[in-house]
mmCIF file of the N, C-alpha and C atoms, coordinates in Angstrom:
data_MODEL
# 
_entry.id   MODEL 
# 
loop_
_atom_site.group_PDB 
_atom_site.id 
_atom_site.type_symbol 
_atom_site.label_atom_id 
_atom_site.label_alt_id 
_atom_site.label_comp_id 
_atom_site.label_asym_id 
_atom_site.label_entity_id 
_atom_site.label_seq_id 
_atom_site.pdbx_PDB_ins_code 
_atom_site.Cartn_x 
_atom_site.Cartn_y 
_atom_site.Cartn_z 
_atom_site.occupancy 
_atom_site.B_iso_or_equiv 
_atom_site.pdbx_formal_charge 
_atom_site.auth_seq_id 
_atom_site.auth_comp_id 
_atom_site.auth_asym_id 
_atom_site.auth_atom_id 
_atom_site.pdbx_PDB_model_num 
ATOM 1   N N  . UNK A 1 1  ? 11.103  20.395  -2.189 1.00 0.00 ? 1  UNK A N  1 
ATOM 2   C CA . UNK A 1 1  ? 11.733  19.217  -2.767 1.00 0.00 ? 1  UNK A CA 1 
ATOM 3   C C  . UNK A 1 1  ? 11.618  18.026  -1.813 1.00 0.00 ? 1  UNK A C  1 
ATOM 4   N N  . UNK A 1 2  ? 12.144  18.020  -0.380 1.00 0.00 ? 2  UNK A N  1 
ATOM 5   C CA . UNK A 1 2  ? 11.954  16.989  0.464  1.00 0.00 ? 2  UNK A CA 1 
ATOM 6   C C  . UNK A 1 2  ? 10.488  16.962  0.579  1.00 0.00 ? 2  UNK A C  1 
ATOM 7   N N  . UNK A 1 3  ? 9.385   17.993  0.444  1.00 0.00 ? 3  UNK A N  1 
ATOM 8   C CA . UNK A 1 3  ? 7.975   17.074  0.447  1.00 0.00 ? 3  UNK A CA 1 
ATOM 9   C C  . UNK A 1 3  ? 7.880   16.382  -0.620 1.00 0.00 ? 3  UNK A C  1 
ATOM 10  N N  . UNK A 1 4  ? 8.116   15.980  -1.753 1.00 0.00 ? 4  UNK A N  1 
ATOM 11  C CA . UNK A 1 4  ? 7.867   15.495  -3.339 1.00 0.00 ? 4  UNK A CA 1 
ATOM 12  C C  . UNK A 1 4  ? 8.133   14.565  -3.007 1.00 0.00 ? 4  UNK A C  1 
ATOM 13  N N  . UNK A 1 5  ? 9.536   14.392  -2.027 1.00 0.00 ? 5  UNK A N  1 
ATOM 14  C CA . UNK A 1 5  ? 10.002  12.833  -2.340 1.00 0.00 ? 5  UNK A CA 1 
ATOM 15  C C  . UNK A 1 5  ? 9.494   12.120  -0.924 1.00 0.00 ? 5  UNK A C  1 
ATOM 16  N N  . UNK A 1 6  ? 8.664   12.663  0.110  1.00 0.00 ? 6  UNK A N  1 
ATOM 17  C CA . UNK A 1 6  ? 7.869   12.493  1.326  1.00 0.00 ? 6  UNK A CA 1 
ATOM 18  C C  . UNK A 1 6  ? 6.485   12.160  0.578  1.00 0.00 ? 6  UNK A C  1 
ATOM 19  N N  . UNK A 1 7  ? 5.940   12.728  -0.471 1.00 0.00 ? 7  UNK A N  1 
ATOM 20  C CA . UNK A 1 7  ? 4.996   12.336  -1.226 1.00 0.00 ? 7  UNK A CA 1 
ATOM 21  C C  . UNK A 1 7  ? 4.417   11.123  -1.620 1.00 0.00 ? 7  UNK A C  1 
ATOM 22  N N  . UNK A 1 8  ? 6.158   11.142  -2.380 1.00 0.00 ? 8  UNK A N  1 
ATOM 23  C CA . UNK A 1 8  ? 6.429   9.955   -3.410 1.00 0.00 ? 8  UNK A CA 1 
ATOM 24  C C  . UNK A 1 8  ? 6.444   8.814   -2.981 1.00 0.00 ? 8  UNK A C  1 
ATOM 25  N N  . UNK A 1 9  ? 7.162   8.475   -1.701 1.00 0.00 ? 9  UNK A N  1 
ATOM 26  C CA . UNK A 1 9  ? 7.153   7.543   -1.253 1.00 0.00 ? 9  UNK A CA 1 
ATOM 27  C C  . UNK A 1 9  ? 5.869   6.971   -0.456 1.00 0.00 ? 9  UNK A C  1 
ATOM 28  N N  . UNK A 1 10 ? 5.078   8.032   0.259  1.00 0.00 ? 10 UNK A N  1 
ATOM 29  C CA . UNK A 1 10 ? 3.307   8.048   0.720  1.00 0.00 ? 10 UNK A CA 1 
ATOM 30  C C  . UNK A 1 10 ? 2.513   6.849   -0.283 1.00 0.00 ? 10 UNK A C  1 
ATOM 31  N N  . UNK A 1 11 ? 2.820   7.995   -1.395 1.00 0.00 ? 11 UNK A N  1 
ATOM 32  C CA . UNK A 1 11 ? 2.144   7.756   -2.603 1.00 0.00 ? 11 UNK A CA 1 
ATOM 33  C C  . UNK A 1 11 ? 2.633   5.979   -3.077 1.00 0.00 ? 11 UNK A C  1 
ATOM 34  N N  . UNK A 1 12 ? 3.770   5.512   -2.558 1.00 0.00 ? 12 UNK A N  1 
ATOM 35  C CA . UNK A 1 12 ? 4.010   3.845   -2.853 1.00 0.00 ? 12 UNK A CA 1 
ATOM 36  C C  . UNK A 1 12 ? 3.292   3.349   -2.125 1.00 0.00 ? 12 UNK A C  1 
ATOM 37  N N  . UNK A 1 13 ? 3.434   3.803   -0.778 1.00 0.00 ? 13 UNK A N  1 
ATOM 38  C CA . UNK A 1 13 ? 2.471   2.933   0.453  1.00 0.00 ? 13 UNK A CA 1 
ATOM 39  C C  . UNK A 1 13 ? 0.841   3.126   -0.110 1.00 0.00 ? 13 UNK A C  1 
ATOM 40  N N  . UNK A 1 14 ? 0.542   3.864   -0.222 1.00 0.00 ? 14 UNK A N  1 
ATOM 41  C CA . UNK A 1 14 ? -0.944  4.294   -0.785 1.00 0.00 ? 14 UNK A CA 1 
ATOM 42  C C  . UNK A 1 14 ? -1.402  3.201   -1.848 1.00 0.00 ? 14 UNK A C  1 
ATOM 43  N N  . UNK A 1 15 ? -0.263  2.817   -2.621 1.00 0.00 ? 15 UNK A N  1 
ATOM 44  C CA . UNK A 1 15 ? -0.464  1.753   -3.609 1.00 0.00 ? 15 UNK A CA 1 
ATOM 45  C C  . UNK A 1 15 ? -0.707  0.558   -2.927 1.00 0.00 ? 15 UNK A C  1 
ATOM 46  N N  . UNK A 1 16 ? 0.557   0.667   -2.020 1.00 0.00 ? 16 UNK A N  1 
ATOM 47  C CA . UNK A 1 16 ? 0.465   -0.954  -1.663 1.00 0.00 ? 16 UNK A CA 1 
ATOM 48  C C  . UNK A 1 16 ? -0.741  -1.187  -0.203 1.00 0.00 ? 16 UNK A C  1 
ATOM 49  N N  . UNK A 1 17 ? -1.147  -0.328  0.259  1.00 0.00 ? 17 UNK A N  1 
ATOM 50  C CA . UNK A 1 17 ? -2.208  -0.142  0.954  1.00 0.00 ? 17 UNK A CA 1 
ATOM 51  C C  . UNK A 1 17 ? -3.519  -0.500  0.002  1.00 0.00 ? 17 UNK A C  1 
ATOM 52  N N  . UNK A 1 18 ? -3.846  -0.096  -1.213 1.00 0.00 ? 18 UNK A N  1 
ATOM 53  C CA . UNK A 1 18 ? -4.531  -0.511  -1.809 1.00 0.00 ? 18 UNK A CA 1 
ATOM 54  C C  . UNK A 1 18 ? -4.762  -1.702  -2.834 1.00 0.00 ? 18 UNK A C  1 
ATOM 55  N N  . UNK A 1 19 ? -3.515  -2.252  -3.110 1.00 0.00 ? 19 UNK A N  1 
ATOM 56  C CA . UNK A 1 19 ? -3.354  -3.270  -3.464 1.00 0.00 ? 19 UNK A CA 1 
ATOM 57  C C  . UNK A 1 19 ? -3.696  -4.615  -2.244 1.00 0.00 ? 19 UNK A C  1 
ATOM 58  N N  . UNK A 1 20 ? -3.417  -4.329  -1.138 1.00 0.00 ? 20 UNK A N  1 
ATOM 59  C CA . UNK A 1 20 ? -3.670  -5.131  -0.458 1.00 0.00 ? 20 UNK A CA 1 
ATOM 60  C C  . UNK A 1 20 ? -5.158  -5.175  0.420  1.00 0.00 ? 20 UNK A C  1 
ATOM 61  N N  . UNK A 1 21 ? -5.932  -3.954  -0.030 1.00 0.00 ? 21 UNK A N  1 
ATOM 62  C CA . UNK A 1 21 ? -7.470  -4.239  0.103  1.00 0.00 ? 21 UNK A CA 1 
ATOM 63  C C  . UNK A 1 21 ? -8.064  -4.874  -1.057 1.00 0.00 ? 21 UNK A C  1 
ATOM 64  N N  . UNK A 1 22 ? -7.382  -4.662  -1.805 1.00 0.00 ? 22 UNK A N  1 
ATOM 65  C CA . UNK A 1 22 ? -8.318  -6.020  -3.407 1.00 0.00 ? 22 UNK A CA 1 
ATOM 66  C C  . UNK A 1 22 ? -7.403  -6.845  -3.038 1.00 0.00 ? 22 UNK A C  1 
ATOM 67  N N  . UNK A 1 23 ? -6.119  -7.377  -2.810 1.00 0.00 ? 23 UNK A N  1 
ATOM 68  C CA . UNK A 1 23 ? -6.011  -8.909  -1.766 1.00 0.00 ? 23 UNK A CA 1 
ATOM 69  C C  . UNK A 1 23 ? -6.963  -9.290  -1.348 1.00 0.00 ? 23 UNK A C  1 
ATOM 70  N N  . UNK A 1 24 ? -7.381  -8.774  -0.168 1.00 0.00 ? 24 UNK A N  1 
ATOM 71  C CA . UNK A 1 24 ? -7.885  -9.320  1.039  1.00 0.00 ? 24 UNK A CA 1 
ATOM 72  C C  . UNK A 1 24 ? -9.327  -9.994  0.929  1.00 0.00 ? 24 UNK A C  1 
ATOM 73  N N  . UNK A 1 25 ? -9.883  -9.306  -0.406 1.00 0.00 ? 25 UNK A N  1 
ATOM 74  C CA . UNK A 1 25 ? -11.065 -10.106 -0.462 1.00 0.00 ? 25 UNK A CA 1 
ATOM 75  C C  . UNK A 1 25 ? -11.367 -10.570 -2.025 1.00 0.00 ? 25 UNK A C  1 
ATOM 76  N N  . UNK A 1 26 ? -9.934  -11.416 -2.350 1.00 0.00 ? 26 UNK A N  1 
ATOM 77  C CA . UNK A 1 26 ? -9.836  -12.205 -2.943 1.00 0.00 ? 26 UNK A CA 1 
ATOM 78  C C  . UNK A 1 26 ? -10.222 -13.663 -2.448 1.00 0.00 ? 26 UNK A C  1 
ATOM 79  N N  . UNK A 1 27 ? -11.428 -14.040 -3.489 1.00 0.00 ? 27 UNK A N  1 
ATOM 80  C CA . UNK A 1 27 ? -11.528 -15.847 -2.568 1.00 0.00 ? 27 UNK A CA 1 
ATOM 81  C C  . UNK A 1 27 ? -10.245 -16.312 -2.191 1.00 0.00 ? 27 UNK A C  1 
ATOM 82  N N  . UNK A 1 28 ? -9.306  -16.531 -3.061 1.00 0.00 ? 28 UNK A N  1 
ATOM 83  C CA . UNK A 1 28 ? -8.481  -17.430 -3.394 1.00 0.00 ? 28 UNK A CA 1 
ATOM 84  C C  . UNK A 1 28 ? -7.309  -16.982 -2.018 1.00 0.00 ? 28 UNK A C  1 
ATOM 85  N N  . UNK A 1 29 ? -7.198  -15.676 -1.499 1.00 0.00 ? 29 UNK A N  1 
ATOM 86  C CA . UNK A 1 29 ? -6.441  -15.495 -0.451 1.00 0.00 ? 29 UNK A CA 1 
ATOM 87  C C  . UNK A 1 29 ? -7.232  -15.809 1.024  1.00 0.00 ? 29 UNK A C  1 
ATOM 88  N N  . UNK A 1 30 ? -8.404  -15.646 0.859  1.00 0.00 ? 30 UNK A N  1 
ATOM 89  C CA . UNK A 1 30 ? -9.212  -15.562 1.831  1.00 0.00 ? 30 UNK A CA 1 
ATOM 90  C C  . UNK A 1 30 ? -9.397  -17.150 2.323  1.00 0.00 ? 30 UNK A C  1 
ATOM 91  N N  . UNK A 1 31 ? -9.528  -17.711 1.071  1.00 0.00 ? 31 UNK A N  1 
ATOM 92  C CA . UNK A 1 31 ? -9.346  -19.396 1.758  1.00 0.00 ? 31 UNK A CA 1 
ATOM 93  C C  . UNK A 1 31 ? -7.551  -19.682 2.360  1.00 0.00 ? 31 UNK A C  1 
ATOM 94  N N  . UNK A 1 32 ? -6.762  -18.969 2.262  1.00 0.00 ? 32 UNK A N  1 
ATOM 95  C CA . UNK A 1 32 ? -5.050  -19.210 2.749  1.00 0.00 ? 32 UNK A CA 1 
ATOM 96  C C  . UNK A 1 32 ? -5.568  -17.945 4.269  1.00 0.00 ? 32 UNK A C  1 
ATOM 97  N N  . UNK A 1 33 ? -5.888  -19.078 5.078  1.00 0.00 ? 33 UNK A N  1 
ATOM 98  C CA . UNK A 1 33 ? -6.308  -18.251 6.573  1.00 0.00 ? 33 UNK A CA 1 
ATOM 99  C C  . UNK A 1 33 ? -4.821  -17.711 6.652  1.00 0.00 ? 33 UNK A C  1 
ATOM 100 N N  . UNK A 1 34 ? -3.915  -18.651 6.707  1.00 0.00 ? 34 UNK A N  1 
ATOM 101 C CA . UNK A 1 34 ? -2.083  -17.655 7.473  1.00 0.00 ? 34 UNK A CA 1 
ATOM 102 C C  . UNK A 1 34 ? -1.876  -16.369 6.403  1.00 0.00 ? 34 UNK A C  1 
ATOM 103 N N  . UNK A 1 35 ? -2.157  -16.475 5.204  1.00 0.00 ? 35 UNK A N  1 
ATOM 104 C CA . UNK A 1 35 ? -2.070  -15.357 4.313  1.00 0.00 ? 35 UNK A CA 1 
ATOM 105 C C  . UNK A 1 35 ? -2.859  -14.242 4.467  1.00 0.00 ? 35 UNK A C  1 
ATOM 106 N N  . UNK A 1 36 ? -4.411  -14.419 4.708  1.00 0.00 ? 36 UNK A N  1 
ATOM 107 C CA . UNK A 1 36 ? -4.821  -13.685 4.948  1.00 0.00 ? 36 UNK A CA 1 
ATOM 108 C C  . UNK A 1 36 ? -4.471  -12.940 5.783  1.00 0.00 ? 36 UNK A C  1 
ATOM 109 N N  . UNK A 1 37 ? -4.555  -13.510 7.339  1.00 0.00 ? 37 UNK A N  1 
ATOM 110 C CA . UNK A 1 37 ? -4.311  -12.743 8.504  1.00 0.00 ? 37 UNK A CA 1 
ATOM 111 C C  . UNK A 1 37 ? -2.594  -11.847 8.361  1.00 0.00 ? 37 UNK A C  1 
ATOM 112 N N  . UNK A 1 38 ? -1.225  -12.425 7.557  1.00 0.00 ? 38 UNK A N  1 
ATOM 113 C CA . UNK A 1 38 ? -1.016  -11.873 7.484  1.00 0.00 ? 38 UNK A CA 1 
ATOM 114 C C  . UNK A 1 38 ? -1.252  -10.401 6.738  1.00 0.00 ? 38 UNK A C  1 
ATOM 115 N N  . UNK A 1 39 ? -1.855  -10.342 5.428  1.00 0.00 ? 39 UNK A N  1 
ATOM 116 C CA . UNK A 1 39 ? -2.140  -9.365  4.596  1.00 0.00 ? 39 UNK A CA 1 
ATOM 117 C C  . UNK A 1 39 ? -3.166  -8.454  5.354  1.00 0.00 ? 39 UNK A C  1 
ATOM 118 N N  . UNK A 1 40 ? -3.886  -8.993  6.035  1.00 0.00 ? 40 UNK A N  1 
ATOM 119 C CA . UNK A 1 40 ? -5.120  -7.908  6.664  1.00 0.00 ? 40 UNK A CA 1 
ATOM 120 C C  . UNK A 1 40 ? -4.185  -7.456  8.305  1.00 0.00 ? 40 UNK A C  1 
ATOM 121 N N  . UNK A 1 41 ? -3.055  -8.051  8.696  1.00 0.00 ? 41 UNK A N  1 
ATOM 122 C CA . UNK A 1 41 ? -2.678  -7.390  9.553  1.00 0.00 ? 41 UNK A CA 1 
ATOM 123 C C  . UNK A 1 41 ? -1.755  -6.029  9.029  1.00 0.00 ? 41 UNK A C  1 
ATOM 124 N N  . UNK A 1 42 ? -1.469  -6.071  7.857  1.00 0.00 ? 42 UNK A N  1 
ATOM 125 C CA . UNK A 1 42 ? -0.528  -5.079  6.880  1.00 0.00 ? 42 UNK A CA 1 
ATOM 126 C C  . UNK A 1 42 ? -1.227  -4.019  6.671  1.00 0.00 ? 42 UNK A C  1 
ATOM 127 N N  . UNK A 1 43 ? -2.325  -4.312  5.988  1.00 0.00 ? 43 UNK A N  1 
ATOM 128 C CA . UNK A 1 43 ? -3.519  -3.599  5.877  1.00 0.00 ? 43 UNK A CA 1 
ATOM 129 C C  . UNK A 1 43 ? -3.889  -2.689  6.937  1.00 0.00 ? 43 UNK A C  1 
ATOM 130 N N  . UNK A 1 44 ? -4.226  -2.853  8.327  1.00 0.00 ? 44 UNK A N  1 
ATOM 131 C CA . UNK A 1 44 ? -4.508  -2.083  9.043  1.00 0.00 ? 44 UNK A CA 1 
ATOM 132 C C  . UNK A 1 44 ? -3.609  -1.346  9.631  1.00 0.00 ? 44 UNK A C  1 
ATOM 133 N N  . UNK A 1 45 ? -2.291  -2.360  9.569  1.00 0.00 ? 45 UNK A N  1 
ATOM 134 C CA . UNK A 1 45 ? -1.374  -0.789  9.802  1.00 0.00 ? 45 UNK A CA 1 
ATOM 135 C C  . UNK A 1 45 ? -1.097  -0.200  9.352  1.00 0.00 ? 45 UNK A C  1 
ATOM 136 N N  . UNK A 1 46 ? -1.309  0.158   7.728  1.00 0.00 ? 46 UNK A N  1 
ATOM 137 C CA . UNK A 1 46 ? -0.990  0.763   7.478  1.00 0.00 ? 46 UNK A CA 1 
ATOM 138 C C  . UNK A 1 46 ? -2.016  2.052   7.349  1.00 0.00 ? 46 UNK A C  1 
ATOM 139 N N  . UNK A 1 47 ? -3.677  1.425   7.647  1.00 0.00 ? 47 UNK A N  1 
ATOM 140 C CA . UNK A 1 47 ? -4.351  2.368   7.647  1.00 0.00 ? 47 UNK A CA 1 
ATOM 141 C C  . UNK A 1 47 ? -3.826  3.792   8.089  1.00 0.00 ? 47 UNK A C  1 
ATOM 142 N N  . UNK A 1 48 ? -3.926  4.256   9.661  1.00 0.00 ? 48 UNK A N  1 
ATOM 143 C CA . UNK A 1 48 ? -3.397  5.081   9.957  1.00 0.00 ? 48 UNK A CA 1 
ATOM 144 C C  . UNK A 1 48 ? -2.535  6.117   9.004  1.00 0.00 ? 48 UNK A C  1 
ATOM 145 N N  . UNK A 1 49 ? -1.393  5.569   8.773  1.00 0.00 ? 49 UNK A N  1 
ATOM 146 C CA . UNK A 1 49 ? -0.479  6.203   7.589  1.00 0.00 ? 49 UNK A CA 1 
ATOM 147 C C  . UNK A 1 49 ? -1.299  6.707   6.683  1.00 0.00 ? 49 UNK A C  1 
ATOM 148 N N  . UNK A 1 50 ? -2.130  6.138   5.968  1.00 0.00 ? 50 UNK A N  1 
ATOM 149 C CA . UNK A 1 50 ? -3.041  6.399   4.709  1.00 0.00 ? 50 UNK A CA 1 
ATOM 150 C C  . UNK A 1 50 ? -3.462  7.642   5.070  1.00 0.00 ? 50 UNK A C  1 
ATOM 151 N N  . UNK A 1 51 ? -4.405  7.880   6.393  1.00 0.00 ? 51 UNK A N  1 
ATOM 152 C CA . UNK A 1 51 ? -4.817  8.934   6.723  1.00 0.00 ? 51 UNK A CA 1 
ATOM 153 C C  . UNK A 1 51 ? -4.226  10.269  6.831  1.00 0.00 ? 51 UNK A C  1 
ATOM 154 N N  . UNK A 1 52 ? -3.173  9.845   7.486  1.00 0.00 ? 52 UNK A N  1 
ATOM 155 C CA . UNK A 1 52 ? -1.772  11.150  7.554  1.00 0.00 ? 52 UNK A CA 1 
ATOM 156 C C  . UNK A 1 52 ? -1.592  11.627  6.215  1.00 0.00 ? 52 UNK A C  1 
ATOM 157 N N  . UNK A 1 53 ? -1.306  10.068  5.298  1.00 0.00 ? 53 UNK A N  1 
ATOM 158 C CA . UNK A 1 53 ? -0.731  10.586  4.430  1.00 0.00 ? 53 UNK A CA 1 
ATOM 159 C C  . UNK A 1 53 ? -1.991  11.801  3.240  1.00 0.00 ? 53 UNK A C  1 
ATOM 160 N N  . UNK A 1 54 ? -3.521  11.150  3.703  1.00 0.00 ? 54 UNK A N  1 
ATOM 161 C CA . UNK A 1 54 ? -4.256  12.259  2.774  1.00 0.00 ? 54 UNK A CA 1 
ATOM 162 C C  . UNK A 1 54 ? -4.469  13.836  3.736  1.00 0.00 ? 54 UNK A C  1 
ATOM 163 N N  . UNK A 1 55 ? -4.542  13.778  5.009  1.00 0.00 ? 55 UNK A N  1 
ATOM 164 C CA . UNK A 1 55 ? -4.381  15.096  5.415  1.00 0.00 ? 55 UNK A CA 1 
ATOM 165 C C  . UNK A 1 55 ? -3.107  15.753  5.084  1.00 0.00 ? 55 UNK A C  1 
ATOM 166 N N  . UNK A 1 56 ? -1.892  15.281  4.966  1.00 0.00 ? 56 UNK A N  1 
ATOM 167 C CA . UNK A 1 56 ? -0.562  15.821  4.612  1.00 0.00 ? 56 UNK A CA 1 
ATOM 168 C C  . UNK A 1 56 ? -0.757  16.467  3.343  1.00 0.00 ? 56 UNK A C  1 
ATOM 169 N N  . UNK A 1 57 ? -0.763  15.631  2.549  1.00 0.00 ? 57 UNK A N  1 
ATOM 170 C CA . UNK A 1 57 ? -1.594  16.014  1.057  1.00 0.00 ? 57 UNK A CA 1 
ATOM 171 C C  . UNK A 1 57 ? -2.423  16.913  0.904  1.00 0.00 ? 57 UNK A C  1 
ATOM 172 N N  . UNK A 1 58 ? -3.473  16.908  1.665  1.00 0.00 ? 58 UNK A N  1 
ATOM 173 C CA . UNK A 1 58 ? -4.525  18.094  1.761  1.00 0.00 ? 58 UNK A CA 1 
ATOM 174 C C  . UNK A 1 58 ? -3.195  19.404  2.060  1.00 0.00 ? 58 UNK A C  1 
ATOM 175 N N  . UNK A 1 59 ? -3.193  19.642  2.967  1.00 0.00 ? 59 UNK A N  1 
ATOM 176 C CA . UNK A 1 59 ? -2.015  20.556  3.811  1.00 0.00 ? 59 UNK A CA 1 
ATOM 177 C C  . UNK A 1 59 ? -1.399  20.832  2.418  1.00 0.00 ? 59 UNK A C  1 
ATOM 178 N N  . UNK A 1 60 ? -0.834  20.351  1.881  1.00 0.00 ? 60 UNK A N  1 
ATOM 179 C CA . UNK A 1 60 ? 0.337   20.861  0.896  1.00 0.00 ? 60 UNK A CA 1 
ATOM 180 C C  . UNK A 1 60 ? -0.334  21.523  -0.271 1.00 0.00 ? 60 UNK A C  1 
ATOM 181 N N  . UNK A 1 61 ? -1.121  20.891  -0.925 1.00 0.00 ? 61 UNK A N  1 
ATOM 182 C CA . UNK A 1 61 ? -2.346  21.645  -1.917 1.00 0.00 ? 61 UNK A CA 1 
ATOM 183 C C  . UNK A 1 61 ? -2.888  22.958  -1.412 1.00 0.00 ? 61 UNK A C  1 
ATOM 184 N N  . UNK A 1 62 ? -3.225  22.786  -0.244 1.00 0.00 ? 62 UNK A N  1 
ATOM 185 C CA . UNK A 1 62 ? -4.094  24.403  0.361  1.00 0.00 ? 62 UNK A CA 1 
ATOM 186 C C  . UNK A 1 62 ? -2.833  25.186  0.591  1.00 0.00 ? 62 UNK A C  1 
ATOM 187 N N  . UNK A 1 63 ? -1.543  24.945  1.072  1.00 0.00 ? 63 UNK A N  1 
ATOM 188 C CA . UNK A 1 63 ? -0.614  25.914  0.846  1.00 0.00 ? 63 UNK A CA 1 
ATOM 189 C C  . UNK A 1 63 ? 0.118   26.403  -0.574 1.00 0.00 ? 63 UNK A C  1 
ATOM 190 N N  . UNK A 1 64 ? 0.034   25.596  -1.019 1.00 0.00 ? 64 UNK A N  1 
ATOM 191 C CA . UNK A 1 64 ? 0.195   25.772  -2.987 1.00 0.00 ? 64 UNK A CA 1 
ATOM 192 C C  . UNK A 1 64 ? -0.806  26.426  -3.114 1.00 0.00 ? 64 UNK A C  1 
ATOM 193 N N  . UNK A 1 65 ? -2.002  26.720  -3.197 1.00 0.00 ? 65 UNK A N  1 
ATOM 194 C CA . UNK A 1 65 ? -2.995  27.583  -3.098 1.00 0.00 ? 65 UNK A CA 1 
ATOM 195 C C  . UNK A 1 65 ? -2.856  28.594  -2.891 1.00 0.00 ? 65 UNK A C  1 
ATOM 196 N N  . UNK A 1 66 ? -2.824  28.704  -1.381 1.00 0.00 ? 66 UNK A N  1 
ATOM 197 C CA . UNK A 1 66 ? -2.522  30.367  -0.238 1.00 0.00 ? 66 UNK A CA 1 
ATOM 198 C C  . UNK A 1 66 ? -1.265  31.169  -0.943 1.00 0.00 ? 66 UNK A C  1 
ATOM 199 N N  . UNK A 1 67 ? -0.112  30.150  -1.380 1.00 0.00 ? 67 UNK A N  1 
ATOM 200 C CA . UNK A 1 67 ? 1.273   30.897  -2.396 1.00 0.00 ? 67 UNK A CA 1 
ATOM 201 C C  . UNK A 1 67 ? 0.507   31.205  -3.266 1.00 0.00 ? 67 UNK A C  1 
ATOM 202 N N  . UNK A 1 68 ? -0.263  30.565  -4.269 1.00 0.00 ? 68 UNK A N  1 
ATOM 203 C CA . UNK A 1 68 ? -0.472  31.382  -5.375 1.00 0.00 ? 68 UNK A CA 1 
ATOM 204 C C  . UNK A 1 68 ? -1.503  32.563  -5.304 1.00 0.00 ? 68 UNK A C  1 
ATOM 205 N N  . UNK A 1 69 ? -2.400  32.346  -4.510 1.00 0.00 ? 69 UNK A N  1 
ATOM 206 C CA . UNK A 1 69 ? -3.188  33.860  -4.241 1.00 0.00 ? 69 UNK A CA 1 
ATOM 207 C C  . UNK A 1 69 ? -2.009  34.690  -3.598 1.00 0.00 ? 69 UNK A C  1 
ATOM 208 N N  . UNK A 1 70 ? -1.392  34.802  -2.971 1.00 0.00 ? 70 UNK A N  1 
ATOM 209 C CA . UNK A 1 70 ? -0.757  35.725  -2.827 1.00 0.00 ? 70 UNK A CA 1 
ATOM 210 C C  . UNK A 1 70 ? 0.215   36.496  -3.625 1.00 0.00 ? 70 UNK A C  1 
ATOM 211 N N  . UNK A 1 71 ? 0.772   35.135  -4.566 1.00 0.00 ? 71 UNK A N  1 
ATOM 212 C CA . UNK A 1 71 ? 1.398   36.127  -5.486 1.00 0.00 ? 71 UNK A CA 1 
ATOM 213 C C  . UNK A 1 71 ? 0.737   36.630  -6.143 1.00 0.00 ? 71 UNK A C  1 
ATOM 214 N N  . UNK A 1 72 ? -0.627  36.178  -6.764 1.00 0.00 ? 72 UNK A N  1 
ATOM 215 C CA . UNK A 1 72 ? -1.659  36.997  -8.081 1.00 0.00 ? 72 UNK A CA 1 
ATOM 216 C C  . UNK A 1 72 ? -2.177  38.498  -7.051 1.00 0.00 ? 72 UNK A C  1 
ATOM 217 N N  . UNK A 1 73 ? -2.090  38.346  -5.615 1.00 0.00 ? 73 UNK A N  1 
ATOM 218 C CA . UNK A 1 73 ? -2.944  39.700  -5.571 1.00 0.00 ? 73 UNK A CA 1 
ATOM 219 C C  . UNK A 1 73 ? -2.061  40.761  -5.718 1.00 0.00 ? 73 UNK A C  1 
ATOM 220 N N  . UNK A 1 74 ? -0.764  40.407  -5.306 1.00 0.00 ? 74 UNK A N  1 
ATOM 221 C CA . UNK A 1 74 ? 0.514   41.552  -5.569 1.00 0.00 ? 74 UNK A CA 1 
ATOM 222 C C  . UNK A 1 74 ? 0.339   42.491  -6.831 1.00 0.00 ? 74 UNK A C  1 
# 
């Protein structure tokens, strides 16, 4: 249950991580230099996270996995 909602919330940043790479190379932001630099400084921090957050993800799927073979071989 606490991973779902560790997910869930990933899964907002993941949005807004990607929402703010179709920002960034929007003309119309890209000519607002203070906008930009802020949005592309958002952007990269949050990279990192992104990453965690798809190995975490991975991790949780392959153990949902490993549970269910184990219960089918019983």
């Amino acid at each position: 249950m606490a991973s779902e909602l560790l997910l869930d919330k990933l899964h907002a940043i993941k949005l807004r991580f990607e929402e703010l790479g179709q920002q960034i190379t929007d003309p119309i932001v890209i000519s607002d230099v203070k906008r930009y630099i802020k949005l592309n400084k958002e952007y990269h921090n949050l990279g990192p996270l992104i990453e965690s957050y798809h190995a975490y993800k991975n991790v949780v799927s392959n153990l949902a996995e490993a549970r269910e073979i184990i219960q089918n071989e019983k």
